[in-house]
C-alpha positions in Angstrom: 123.0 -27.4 196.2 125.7 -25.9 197.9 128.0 -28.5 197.3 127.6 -28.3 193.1 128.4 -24.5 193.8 131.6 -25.7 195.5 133.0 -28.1 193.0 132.3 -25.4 190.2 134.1 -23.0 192.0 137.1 -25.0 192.5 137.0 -27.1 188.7 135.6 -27.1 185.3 133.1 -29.7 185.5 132.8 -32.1 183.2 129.4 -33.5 181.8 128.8 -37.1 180.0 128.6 -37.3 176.3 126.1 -39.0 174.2 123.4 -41.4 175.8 122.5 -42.6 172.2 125.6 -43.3 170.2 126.1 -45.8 173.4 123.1 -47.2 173.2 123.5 -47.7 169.5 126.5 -49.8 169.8 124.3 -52.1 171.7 122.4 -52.7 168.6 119.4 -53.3 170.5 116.1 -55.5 168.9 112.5 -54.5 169.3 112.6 -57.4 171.6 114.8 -55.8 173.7 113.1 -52.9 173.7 110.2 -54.5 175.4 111.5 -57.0 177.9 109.4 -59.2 179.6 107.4 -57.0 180.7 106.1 -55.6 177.2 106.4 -57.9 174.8 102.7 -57.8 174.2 102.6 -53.9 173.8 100.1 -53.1 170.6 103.0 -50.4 169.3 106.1 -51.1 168.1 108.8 -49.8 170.7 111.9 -49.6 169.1 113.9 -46.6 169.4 112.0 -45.6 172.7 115.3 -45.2 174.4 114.5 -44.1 177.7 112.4 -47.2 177.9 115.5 -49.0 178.0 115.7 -47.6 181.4 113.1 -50.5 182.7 114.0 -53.2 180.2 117.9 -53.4 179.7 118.6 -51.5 182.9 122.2 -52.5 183.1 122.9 -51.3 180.0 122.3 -48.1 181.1 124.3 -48.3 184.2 127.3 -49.5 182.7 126.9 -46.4 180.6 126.8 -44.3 183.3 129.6 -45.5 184.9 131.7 -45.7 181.7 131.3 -42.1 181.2 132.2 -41.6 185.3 135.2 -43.3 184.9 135.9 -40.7 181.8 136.0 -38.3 184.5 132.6 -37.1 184.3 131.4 -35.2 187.0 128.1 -35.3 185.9 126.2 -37.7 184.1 122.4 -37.1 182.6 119.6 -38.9 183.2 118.5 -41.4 180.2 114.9 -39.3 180.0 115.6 -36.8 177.1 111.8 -37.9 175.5 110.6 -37.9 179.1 107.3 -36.2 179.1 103.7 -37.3 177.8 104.0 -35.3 175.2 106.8 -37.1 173.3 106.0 -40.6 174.8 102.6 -40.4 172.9 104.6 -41.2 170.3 104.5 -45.1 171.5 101.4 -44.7 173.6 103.5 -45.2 177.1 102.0 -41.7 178.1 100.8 -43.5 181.8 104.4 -44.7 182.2 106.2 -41.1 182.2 106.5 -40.9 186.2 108.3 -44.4 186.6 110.5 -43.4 183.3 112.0 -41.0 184.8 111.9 -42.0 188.3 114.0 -45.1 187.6 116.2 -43.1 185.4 117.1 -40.8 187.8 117.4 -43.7 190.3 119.5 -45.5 188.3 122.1 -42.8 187.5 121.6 -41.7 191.6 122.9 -45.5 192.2 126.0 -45.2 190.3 127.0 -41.6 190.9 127.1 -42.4 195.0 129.4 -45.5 193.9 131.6 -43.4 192.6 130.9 -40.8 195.0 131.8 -42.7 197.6 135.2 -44.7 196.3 136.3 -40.7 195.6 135.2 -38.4 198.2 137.4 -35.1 196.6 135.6 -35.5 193.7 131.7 -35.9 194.1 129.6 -36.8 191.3 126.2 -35.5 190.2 123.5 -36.4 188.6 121.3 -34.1 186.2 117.6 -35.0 185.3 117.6 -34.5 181.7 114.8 -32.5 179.6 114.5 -32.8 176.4 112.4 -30.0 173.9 109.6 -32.5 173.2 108.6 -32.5 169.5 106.3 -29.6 169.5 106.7 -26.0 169.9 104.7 -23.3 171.5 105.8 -20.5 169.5 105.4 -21.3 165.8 102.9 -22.8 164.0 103.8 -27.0 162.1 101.0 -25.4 159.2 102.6 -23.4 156.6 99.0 -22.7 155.8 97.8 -21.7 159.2 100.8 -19.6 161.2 98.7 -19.3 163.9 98.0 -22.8 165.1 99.8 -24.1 167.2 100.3 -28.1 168.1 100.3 -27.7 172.2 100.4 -25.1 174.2 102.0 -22.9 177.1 99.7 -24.9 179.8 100.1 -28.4 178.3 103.6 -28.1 178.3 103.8 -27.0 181.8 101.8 -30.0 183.0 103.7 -32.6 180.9 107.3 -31.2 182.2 106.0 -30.9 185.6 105.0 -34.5 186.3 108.5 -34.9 184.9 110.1 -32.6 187.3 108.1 -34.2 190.3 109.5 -38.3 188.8 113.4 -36.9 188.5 113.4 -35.1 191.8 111.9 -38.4 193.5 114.1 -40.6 191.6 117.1 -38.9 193.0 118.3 -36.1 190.7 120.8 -33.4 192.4 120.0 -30.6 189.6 117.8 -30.6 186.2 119.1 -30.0 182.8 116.5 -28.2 180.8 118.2 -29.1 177.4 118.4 -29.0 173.5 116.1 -26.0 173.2 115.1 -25.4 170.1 112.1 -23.3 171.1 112.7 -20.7 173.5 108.3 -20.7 174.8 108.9 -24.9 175.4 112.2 -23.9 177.4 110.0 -21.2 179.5 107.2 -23.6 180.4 109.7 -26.2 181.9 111.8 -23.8 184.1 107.9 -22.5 184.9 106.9 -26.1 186.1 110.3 -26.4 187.9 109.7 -23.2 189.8 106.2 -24.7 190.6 107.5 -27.9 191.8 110.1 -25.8 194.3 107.5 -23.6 195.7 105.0 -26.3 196.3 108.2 -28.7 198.1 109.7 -25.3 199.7 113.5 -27.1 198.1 115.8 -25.5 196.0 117.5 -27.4 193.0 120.1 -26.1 190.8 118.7 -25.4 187.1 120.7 -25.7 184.0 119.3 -24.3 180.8 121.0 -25.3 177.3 119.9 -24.3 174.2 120.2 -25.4 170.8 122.0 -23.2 167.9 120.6 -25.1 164.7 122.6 -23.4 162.0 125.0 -21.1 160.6 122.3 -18.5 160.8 123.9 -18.7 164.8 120.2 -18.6 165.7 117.7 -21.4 167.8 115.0 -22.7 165.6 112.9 -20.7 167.0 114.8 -17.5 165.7 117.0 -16.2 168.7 120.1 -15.0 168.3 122.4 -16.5 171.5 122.4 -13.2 172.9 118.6 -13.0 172.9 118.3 -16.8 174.1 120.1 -15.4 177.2 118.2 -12.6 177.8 115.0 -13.9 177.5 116.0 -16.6 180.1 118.0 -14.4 182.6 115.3 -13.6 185.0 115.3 -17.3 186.0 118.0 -18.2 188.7 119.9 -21.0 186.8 123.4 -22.7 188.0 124.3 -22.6 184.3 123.3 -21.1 180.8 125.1 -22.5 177.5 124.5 -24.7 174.6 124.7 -27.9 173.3 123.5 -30.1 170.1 123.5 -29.2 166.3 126.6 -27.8 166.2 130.9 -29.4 166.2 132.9 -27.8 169.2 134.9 -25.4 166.6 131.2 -24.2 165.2 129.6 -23.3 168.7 132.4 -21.2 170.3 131.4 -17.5 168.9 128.0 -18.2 170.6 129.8 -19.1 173.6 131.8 -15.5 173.2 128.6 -13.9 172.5 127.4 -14.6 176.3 130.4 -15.4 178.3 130.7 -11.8 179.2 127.6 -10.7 179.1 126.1 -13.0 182.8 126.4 -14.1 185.9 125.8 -17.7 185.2 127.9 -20.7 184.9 128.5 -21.5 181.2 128.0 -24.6 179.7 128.7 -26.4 176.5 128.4 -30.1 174.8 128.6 -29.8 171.4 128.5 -32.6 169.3 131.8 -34.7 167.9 131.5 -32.2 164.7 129.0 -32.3 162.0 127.4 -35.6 161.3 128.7 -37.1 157.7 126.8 -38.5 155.0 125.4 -41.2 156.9 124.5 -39.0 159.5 127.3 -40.8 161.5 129.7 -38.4 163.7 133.6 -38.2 162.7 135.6 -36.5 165.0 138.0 -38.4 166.7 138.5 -37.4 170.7 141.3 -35.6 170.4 140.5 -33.6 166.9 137.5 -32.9 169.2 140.0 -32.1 172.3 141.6 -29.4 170.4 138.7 -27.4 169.3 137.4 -27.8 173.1 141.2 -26.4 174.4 140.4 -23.1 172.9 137.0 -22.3 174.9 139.6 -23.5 178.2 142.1 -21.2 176.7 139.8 -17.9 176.4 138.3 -18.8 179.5 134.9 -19.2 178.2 133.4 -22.1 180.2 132.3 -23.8 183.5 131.0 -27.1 182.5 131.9 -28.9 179.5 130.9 -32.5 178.0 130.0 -33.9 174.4 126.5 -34.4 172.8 125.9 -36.7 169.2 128.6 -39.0 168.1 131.2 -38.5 171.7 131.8 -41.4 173.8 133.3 -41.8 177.0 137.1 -42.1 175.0 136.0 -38.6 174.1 134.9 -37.5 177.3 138.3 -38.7 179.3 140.1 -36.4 176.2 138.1 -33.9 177.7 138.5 -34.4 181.6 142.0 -34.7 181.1 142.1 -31.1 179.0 139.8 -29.1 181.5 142.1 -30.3 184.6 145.0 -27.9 183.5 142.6 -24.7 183.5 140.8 -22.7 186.1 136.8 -22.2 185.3 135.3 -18.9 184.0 135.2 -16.8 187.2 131.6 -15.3 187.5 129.7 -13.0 190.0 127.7 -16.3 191.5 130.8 -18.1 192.1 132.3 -15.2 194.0 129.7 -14.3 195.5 129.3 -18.0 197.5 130.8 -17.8 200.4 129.8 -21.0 202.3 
């Protein structure tokens, strides 16, 4: 724990970019997608990415340690649709535990490599959460607005078992990211809290929500302001956002909290908006420049890319948040050891 603290008091840190637009370029078959192991599976299985995590498991090493050459400090777990909930989707529901357990195992592997050839510059790995594809706090009816698909408690339990799988696989800290809906965001830090009290551990916690339009508000209807407030009385290494939005796009919600907590501040926006195709543009430098002003007004701790940036993106990156000092914040100064 102490040793995250450390490095962000010293650095920006800088956090892998998109799992997906890697795996894309694999181009990836339904075969592949089930392996050996699965090729009998009575659903189709395409597209279950974090599947890919037993089946093509090199794949998603080399990934890793693409994006840790970059100069990531931390890389994400491949587990963003890690929870019963969303893997209902391809009725793998029993295999959530070893999902994200070799996930996190995985990316625990490769992160101690690099670890280990570069002791100054330890590397972390974050147990990724995804939203699942439900929400607790508004109803999928137009008809009915008071039904809801899932709730609080079913939530808890699906991102609990998840919490339990990354922890064992190896995680250093959990990423509780691309909130949409601020109730689903709640229920995971809840199981987390749950899952520390019962192991008597500490991990860090960061907490990234999701901005889905020029409305500057979540899905769910909060303003960035009131996203932070609402999840302030959790104690989280970091608080930012990520998704949705290009780097130029998300840095007046970044202003709206930078001075307003004690947190660490993250962002990974995506490599702009996506075009036509729903492909992303942005080349790593036209993203590099929009990124240089958050370094410039001192607005960040951690940085990295989500949709559409690559590891060529993420060394344009690194190489930008070496020549600036983080955003100084009351937990940093206040950890002495």
């Amino acid at each position: 724990m102490s040793d995250i603290k450390q490095a962000l008091k010293e650095r920006i840190l800088v956090l892998d970019g998109a799992m997906g637009t890697m795996l894309q370029a694999y181009k990836f078959t339904e075969e592949d997608f089930r392996g050996e192991r699965f090729k009998d599976y009575p659903t189709p299985l395409q597209g279950n990415n974090d599947l890919l995590s037993i089946t093509q498991p090199e794949a998603i090493k080399t990934i890793h340690a693409k994006y840790f050459e970059a100069g990531a400090d931390i890389v994400e777990t491949n587990t963003f649709s890690g929870t019963t909930i969303a893997m209902a989707d391809y009725q793998m529901e029993d295999l959530v535990y070893e999902l994200n357990y070799e996930s996190a195992k995985i990316a625990k592997e490769v992160a101690d490599k690099f670890t280990a050839k570069e002791p100054h510059k330890p590397r972390f790995v974050a147990g990724s959460i995804g939203p699942t594809n439900r929400t607790a706090s508004m109803s999928p009816d137009v008809n009915d607005p008071g039904y809801r698909a899932v709730t609080f408690d079913e939530l808890r339990i699906a991102y609990k078992q998840q919490v339990e799988a990354l922890m064992d696989g190896g995680a250093d800290l959990l990423l509780v990211e691309t909130v949409f809906d601020t109730l689903n965001a709640k229920a995971a830090l809840f199981a987390i809290e749950e899952v520390k009290d019962e192991r008597h551990i500490d991990i860090p916690i960061m907490l990234s929500g999701t901005i889905t339009d020029a409305s500057g508000r979540t899905l769910s209807g909060q303003t960035a302001e009131a996203f932070l407030i609402s999840v302030s009385h959790i104690p989280l290494l970091s608080v930012g956002f990520n998704c949705a939005l290009g780097a130029n796009l998300l840095q007046p919600h970044l202003e709206a909290i930078a001075n307003k907590t004690d947190f660490a501040i993250s962002a990974h926006p995506n490599a702009g908006l996506p075009n036509a195709f729903g492909e992303y543009d942005e080349t790593p430098e036209e993203m590099g420049e929009q990124i240089e002003e958050y370094l410039k007004k001192n607005l960040i701790n951690i940085i990295g890319g989500c949709c559409g940036t690559s590891p060529e993106h993420i060394s344009v990156i690194a190489k930008l948040a070496a020549k600036y000092k983080p955003r100084r914040h009351a937990e940093l100064v206040s950890v002495s050891h």
